[in-house]
PDB file of N, CA, C and O in Angstrom:
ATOM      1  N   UNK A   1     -29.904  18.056   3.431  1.00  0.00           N
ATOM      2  CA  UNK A   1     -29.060  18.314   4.581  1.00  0.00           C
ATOM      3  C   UNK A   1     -28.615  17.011   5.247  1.00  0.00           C
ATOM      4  O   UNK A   1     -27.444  16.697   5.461  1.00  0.00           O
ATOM      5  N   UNK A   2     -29.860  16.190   5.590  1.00  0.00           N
ATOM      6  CA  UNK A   2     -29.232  14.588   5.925  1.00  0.00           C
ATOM      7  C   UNK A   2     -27.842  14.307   5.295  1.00  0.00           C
ATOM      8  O   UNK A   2     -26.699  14.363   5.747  1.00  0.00           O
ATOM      9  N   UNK A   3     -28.447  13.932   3.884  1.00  0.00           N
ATOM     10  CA  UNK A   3     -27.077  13.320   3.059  1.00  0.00           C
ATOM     11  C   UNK A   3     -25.766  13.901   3.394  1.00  0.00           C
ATOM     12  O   UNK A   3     -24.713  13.270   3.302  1.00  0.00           O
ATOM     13  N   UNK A   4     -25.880  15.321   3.851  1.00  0.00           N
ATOM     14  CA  UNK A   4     -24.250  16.217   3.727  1.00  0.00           C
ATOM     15  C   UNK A   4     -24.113  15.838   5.121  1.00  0.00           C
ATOM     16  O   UNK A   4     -23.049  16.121   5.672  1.00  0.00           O
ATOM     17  N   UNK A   5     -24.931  15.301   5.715  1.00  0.00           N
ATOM     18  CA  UNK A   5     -23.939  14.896   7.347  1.00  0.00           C
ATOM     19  C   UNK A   5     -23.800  13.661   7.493  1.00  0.00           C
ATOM     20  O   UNK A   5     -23.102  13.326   8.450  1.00  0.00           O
ATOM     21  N   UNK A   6     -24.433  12.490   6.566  1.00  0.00           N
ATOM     22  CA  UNK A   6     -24.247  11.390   6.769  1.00  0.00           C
ATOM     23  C   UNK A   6     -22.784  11.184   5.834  1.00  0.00           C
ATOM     24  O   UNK A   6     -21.966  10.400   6.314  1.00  0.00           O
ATOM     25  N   UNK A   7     -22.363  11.996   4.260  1.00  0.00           N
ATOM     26  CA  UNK A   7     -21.247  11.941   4.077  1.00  0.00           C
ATOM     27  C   UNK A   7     -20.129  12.589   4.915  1.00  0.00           C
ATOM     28  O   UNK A   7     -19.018  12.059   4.933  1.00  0.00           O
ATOM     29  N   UNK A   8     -20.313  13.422   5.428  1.00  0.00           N
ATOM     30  CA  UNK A   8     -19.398  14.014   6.391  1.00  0.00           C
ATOM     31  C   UNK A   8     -18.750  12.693   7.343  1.00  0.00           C
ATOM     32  O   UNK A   8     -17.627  12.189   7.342  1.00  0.00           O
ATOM     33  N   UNK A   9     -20.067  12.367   8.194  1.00  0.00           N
ATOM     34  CA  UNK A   9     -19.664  11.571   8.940  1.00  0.00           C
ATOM     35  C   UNK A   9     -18.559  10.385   8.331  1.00  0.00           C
ATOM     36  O   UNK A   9     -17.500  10.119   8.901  1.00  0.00           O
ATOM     37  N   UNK A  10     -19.023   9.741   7.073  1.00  0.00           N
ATOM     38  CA  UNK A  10     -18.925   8.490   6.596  1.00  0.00           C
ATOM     39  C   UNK A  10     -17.146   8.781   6.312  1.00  0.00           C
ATOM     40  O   UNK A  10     -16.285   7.906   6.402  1.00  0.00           O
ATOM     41  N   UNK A  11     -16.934  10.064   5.999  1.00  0.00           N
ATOM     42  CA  UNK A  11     -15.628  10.566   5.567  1.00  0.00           C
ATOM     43  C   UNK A  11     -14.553  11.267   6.901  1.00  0.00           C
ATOM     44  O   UNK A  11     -13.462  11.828   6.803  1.00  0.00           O
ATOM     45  N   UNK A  12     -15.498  10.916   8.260  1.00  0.00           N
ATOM     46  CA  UNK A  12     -14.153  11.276   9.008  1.00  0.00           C
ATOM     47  C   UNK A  12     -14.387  10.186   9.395  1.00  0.00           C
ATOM     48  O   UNK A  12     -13.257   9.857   9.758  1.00  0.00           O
ATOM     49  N   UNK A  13     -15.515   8.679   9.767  1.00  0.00           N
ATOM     50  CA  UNK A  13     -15.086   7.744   9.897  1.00  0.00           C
ATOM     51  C   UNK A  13     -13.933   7.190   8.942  1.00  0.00           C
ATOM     52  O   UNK A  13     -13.042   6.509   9.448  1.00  0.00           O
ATOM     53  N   UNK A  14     -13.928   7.406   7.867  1.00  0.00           N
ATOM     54  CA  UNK A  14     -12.760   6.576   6.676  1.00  0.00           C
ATOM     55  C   UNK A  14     -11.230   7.375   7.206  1.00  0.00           C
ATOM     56  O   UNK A  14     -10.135   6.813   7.212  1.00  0.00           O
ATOM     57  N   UNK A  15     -11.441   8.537   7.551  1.00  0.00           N
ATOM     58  CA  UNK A  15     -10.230   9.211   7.968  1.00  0.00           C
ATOM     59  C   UNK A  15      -9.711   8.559   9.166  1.00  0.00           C
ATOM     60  O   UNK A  15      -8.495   8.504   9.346  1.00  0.00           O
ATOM     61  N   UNK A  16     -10.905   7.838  10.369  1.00  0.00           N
ATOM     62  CA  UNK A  16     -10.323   7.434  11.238  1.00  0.00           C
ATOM     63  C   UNK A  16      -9.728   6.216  11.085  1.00  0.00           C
ATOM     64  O   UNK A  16      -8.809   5.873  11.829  1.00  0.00           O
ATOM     65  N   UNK A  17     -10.125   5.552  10.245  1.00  0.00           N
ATOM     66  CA  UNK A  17      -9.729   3.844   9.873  1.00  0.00           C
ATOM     67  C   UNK A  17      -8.073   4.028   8.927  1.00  0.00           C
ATOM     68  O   UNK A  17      -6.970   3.506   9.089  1.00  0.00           O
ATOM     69  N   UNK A  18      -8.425   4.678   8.282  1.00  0.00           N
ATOM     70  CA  UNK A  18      -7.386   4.277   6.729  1.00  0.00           C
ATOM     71  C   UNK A  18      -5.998   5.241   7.697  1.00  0.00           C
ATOM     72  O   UNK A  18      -6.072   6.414   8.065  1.00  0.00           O
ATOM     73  N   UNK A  19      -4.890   4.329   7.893  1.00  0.00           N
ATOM     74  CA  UNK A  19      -3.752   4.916   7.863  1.00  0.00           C
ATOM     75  C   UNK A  19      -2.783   4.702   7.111  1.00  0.00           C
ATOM     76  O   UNK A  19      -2.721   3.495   6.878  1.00  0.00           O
ATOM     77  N   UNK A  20      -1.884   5.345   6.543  1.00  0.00           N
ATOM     78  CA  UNK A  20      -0.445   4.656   5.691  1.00  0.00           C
ATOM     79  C   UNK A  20       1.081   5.532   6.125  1.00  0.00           C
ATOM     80  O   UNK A  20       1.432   6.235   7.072  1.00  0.00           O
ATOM     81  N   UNK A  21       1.640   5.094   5.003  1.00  0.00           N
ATOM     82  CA  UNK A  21       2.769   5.692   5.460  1.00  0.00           C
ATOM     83  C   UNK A  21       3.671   5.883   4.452  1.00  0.00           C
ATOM     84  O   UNK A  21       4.006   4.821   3.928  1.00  0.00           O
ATOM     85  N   UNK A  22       4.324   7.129   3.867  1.00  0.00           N
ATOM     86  CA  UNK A  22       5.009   7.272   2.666  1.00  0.00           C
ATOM     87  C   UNK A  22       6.958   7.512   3.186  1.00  0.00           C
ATOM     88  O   UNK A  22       7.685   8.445   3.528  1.00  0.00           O
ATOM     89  N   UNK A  23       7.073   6.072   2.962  1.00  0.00           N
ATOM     90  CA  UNK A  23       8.692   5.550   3.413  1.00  0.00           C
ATOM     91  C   UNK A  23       9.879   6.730   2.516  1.00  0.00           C
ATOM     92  O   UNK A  23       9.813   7.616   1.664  1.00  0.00           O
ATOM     93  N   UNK A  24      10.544   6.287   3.058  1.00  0.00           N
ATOM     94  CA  UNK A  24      12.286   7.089   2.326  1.00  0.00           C
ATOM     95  C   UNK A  24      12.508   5.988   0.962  1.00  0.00           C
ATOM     96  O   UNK A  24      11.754   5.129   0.503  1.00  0.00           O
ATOM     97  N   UNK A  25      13.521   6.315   0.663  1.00  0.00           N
ATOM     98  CA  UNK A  25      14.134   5.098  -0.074  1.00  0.00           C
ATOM     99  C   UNK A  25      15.360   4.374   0.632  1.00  0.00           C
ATOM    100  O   UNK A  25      15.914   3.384   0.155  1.00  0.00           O
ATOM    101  N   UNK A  26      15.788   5.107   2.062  1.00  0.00           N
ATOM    102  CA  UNK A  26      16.651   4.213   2.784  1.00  0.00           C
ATOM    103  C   UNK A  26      15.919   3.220   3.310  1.00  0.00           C
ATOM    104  O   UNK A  26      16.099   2.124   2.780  1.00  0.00           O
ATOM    105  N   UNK A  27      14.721   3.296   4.681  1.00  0.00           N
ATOM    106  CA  UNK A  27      13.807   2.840   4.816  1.00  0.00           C
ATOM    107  C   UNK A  27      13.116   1.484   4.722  1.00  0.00           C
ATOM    108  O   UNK A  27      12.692   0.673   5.545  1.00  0.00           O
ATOM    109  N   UNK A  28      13.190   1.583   2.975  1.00  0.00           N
ATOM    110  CA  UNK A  28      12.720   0.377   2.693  1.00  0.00           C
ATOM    111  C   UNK A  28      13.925  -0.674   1.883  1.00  0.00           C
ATOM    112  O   UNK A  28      13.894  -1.889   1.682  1.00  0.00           O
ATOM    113  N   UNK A  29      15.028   0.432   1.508  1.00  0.00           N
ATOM    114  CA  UNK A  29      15.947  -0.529   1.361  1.00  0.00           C
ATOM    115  C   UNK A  29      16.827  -1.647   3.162  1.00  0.00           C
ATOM    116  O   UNK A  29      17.653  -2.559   3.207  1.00  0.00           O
ATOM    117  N   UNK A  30      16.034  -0.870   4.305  1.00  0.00           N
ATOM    118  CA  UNK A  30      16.484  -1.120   5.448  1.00  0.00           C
ATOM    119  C   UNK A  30      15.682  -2.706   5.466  1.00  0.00           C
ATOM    120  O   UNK A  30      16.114  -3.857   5.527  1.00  0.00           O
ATOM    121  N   UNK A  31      13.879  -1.923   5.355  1.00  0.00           N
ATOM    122  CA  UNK A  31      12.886  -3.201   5.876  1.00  0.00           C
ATOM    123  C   UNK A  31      13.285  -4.455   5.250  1.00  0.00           C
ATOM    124  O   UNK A  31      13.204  -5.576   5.751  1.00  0.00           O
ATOM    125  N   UNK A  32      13.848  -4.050   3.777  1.00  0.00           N
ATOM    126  CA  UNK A  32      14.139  -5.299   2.734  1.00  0.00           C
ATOM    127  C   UNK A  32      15.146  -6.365   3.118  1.00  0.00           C
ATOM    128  O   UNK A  32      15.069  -7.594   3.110  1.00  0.00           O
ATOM    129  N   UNK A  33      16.093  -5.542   3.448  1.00  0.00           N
ATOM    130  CA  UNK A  33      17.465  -6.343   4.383  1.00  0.00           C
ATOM    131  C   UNK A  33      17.495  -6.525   5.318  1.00  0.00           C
ATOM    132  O   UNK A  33      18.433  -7.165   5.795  1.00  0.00           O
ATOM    133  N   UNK A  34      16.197  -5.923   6.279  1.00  0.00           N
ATOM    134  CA  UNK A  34      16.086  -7.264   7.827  1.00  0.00           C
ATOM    135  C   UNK A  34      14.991  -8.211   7.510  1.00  0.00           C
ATOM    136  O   UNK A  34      14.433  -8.939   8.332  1.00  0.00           O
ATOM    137  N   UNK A  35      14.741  -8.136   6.278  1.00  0.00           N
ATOM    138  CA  UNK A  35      13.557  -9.370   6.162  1.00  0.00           C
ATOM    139  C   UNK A  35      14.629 -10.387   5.211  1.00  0.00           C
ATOM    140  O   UNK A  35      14.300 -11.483   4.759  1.00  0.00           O
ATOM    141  N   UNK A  36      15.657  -9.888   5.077  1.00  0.00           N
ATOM    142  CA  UNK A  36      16.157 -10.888   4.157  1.00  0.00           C
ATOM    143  C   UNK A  36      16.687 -11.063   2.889  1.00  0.00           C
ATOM    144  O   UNK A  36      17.265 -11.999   2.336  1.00  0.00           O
ATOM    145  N   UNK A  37      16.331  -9.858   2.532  1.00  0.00           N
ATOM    146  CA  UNK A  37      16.250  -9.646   0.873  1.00  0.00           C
ATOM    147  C   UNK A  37      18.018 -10.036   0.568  1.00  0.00           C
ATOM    148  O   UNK A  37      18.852  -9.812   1.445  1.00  0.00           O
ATOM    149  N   UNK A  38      18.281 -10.449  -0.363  1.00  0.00           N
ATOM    150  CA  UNK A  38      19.925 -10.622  -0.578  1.00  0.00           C
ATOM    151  C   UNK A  38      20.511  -8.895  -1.305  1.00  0.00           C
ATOM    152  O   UNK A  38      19.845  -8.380  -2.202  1.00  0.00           O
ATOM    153  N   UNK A  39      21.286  -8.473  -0.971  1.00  0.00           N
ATOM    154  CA  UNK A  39      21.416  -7.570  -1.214  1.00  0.00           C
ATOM    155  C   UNK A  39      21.800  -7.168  -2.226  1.00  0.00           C
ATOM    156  O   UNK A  39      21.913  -5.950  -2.364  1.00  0.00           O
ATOM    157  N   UNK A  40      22.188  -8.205  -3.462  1.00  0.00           N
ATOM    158  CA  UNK A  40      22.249  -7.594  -5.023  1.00  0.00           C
ATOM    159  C   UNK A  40      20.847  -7.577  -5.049  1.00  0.00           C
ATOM    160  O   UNK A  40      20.617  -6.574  -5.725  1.00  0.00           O
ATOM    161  N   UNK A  41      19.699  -8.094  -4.713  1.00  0.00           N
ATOM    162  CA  UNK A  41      18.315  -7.492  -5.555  1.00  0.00           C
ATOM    163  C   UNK A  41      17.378  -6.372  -4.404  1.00  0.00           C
ATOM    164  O   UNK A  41      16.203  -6.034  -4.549  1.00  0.00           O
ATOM    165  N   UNK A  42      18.274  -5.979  -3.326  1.00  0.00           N
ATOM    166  CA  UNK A  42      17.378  -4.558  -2.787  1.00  0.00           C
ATOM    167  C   UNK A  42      17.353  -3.348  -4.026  1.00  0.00           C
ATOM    168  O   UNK A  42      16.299  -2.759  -4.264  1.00  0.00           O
ATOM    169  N   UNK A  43      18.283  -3.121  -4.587  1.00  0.00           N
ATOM    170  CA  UNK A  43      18.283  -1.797  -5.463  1.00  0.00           C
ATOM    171  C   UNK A  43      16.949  -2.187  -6.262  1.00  0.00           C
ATOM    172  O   UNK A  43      15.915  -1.518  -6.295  1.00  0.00           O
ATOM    173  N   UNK A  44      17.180  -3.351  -6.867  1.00  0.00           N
ATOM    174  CA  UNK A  44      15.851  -3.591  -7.556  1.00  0.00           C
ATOM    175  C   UNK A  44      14.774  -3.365  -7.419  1.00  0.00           C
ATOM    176  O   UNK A  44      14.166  -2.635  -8.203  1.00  0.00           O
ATOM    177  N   UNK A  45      14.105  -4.047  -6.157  1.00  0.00           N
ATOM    178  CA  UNK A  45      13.254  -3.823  -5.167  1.00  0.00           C
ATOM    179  C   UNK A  45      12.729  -2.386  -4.721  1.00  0.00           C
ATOM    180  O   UNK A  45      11.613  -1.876  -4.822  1.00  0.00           O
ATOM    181  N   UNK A  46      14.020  -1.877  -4.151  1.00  0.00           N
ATOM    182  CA  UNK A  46      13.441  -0.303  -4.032  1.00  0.00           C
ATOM    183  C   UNK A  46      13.120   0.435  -5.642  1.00  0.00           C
ATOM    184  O   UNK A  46      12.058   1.018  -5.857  1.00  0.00           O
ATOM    185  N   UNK A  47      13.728   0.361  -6.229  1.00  0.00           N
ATOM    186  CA  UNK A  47      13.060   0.937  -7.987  1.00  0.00           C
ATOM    187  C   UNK A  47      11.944   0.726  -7.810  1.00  0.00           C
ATOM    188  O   UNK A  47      11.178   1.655  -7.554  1.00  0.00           O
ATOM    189  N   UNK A  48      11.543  -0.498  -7.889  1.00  0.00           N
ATOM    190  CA  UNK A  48      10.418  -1.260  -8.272  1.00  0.00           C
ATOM    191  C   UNK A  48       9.400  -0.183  -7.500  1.00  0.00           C
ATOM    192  O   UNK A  48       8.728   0.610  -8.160  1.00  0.00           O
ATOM    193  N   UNK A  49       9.347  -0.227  -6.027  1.00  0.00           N
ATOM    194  CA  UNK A  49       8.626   0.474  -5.249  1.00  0.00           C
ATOM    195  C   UNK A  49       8.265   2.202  -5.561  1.00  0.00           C
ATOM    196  O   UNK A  49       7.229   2.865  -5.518  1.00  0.00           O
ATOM    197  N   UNK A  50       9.630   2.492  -5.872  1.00  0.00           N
ATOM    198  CA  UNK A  50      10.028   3.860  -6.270  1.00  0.00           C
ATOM    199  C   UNK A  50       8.709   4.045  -8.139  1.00  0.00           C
ATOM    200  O   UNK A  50       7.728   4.787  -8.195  1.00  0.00           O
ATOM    201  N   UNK A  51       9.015   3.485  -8.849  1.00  0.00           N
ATOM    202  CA  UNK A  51       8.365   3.777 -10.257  1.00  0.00           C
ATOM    203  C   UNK A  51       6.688   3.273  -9.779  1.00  0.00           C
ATOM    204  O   UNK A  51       5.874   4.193  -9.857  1.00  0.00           O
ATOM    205  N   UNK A  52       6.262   2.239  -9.416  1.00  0.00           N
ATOM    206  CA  UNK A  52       4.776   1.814  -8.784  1.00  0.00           C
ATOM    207  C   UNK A  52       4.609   2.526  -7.728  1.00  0.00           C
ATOM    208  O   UNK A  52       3.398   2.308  -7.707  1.00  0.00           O
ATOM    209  N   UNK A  53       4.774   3.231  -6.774  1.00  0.00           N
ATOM    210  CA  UNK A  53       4.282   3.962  -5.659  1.00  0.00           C
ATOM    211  C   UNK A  53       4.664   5.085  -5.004  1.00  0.00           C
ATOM    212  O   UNK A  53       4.211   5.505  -3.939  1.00  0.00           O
ATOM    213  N   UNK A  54       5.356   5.467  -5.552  1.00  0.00           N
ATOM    214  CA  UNK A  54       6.608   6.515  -5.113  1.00  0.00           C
ATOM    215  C   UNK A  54       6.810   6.209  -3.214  1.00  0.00           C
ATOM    216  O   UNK A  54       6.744   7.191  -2.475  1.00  0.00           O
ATOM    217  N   UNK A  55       6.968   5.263  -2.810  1.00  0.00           N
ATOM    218  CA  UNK A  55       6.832   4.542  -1.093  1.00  0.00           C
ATOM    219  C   UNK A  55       6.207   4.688  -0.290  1.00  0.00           C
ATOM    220  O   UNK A  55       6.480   4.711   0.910  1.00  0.00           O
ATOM    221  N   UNK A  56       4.295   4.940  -1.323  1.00  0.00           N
ATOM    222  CA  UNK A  56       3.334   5.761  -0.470  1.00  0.00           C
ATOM    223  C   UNK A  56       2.618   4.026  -0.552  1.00  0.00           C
ATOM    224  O   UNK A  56       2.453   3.352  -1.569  1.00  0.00           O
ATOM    225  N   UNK A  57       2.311   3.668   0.833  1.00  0.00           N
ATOM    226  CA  UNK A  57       1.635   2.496   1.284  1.00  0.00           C
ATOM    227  C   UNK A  57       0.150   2.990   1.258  1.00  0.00           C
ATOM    228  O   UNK A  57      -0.433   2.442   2.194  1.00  0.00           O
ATOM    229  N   UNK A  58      -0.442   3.566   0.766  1.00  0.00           N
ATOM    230  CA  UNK A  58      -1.675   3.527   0.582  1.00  0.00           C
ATOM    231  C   UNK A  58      -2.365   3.817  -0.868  1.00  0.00           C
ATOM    232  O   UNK A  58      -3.473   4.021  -1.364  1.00  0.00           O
ATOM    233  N   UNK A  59      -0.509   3.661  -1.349  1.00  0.00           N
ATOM    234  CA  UNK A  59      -1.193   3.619  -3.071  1.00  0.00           C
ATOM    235  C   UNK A  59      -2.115   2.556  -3.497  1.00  0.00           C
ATOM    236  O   UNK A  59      -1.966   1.352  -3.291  1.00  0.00           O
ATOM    237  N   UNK A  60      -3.155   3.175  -4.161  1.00  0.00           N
ATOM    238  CA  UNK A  60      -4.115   1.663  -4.937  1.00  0.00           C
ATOM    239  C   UNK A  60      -4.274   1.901  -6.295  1.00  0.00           C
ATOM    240  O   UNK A  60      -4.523   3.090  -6.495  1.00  0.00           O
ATOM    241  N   UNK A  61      -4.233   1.309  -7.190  1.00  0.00           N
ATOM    242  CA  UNK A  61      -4.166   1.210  -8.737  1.00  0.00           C
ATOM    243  C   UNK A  61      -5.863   0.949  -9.149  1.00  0.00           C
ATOM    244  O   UNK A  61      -6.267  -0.164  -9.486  1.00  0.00           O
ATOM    245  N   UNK A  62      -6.667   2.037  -9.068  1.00  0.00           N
ATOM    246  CA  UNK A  62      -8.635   1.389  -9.023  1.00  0.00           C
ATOM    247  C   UNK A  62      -8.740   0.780  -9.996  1.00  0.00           C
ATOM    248  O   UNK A  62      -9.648  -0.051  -9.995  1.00  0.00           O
ATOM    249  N   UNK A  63      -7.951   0.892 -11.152  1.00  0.00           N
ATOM    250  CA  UNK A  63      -8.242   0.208 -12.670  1.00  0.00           C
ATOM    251  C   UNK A  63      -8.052  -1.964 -11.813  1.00  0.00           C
ATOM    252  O   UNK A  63      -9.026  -2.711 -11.904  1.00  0.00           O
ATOM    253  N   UNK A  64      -7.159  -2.296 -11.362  1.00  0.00           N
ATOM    254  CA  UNK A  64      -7.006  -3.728 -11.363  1.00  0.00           C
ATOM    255  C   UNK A  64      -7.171  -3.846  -9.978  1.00  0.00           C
ATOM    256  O   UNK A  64      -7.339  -4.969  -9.503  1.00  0.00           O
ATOM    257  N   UNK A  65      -7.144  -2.678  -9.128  1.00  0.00           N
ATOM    258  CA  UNK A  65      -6.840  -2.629  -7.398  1.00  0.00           C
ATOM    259  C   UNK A  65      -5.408  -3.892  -6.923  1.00  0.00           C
ATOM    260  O   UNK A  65      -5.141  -5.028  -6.531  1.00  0.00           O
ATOM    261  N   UNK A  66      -4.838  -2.457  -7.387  1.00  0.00           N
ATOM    262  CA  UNK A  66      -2.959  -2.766  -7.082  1.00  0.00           C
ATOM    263  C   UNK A  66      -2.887  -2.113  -5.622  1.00  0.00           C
ATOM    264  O   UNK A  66      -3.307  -0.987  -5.353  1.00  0.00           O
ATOM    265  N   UNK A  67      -2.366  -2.885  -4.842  1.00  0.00           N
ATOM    266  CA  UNK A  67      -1.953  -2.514  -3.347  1.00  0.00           C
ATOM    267  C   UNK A  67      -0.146  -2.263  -3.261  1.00  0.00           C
ATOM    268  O   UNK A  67       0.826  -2.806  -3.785  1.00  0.00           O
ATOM    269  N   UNK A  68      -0.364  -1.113  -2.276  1.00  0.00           N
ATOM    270  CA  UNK A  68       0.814  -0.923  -1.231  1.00  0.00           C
ATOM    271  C   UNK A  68       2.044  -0.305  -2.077  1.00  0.00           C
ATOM    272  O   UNK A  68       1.863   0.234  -3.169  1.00  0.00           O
ATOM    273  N   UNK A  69       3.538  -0.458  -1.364  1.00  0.00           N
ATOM    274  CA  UNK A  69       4.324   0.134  -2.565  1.00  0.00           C
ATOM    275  C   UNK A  69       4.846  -0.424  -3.522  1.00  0.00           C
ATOM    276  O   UNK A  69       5.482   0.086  -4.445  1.00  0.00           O
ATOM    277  N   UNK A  70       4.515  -1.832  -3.273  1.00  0.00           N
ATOM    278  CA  UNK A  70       5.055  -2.789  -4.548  1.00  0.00           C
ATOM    279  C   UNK A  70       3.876  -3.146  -5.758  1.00  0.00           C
ATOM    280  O   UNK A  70       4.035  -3.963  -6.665  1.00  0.00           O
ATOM    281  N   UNK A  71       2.648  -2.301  -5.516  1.00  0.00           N
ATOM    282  CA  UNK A  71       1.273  -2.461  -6.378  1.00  0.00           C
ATOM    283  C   UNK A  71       1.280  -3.842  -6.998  1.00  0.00           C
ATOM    284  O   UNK A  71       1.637  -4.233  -8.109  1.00  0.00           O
ATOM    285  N   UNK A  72       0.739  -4.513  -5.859  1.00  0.00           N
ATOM    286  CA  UNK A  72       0.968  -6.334  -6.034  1.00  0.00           C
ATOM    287  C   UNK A  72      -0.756  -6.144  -6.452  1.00  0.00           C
ATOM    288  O   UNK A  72      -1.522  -5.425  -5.810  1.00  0.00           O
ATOM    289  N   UNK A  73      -1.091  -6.849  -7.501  1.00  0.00           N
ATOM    290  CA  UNK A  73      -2.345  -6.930  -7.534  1.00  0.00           C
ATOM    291  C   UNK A  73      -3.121  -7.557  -7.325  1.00  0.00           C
ATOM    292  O   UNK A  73      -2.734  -8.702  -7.560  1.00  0.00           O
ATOM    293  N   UNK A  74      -4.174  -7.552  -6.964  1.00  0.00           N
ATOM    294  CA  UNK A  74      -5.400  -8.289  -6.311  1.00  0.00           C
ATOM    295  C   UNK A  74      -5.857  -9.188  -6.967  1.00  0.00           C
ATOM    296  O   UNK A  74      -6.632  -9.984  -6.437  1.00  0.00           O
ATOM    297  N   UNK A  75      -5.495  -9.301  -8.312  1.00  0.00           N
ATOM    298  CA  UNK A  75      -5.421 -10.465  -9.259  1.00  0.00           C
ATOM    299  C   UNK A  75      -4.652 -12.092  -8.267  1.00  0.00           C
ATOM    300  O   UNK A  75      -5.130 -13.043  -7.649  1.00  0.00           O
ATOM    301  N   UNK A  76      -3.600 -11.723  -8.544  1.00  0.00           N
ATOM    302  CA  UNK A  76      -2.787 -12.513  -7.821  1.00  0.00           C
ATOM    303  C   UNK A  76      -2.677 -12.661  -6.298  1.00  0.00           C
ATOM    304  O   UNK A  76      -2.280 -13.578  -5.579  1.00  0.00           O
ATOM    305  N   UNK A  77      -3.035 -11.765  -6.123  1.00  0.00           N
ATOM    306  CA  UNK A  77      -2.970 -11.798  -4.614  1.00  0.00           C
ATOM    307  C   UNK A  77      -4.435 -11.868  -3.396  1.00  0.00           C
ATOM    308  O   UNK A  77      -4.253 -12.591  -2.417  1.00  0.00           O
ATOM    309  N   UNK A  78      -5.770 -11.146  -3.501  1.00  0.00           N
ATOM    310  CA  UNK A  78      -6.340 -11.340  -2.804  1.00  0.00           C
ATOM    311  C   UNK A  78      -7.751 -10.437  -3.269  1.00  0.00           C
ATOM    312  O   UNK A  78      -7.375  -9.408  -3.829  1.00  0.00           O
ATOM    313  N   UNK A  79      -8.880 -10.501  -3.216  1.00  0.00           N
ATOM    314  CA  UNK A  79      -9.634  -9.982  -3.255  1.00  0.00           C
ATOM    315  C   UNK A  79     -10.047  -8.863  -3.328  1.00  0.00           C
ATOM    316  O   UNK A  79      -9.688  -8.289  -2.300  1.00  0.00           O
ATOM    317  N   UNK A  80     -10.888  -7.867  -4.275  1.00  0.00           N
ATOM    318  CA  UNK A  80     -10.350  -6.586  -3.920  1.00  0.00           C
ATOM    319  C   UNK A  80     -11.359  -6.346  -2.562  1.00  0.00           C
ATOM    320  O   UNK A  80     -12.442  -6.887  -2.338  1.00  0.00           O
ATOM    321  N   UNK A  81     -10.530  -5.218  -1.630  1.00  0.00           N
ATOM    322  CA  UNK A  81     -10.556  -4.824  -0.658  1.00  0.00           C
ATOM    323  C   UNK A  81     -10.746  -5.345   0.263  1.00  0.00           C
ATOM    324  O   UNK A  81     -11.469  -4.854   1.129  1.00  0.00           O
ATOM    325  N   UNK A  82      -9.930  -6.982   0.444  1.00  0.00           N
ATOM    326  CA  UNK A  82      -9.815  -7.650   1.505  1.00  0.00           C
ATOM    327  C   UNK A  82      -8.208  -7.573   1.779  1.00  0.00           C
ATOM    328  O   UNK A  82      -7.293  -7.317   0.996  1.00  0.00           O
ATOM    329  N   UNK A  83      -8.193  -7.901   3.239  1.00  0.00           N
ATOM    330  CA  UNK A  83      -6.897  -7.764   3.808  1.00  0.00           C
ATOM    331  C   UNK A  83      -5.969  -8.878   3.085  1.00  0.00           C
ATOM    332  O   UNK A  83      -6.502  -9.868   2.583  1.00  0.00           O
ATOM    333  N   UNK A  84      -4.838  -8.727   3.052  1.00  0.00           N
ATOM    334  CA  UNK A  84      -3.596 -10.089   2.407  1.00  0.00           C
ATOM    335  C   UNK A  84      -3.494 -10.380   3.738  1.00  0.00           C
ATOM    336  O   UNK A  84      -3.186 -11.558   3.923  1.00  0.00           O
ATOM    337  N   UNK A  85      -3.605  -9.893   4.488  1.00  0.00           N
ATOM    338  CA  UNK A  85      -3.100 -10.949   5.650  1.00  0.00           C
ATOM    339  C   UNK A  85      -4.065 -11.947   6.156  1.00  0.00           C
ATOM    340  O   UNK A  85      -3.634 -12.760   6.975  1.00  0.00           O
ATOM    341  N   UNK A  86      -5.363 -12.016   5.779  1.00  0.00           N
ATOM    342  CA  UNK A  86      -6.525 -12.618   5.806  1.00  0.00           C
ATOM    343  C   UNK A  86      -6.071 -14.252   5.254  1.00  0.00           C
ATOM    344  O   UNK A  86      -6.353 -15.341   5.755  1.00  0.00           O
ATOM    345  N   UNK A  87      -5.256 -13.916   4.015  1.00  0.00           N
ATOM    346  CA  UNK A  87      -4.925 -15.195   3.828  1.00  0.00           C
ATOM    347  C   UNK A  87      -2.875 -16.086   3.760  1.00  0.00           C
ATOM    348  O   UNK A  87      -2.105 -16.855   3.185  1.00  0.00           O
ATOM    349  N   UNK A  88      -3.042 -15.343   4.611  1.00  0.00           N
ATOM    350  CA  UNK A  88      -1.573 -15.849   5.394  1.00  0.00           C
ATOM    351  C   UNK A  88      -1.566 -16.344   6.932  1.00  0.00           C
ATOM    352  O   UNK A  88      -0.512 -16.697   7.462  1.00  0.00           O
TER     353      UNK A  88
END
């Protein structure tokens, strides 16, 4: 009985922490072009997002732990299950 309330708990704490957000494809062709993106390679960009995540920001890939909607991997990018912004 312990165990089934200490997972309970452990699983609406994770519910309270983990938020995301599953974008449009206007959306992020928007975020892309106020950050800059040149606008022959947004279409790209959104594909890209579109075939790796369908624009769900809390996609993770567990095989290499691929983040976010561009499934940038933790290879290249940061530790698994440490923040990227940790090292920016």
């Amino acid at each position: 009985m312990l165990k089934l309330i200490v997972a309970c708990l452990l699983l609406a704490l994770a519910a309270t922490v983990t938020e995301g957000k599953v974008y449009t494809q206007c959306e992020v062709a928007s975020a892309l072009r106020a950050k800059g993106v040149p606008e022959d390679q947004v279409a790209t960009w959104v594909c890209i997002a579109h075939a790796e995540s369908d624009f769900d920001t809390t996609a993770i890939n567990s095989n290499t732990w691929d983040y976010g909607i561009f499934q940038i991997s933790s290879i290249y990018w940061c530790e698994s299950g440490d923040s990227a912004g940790r090292f920016y």
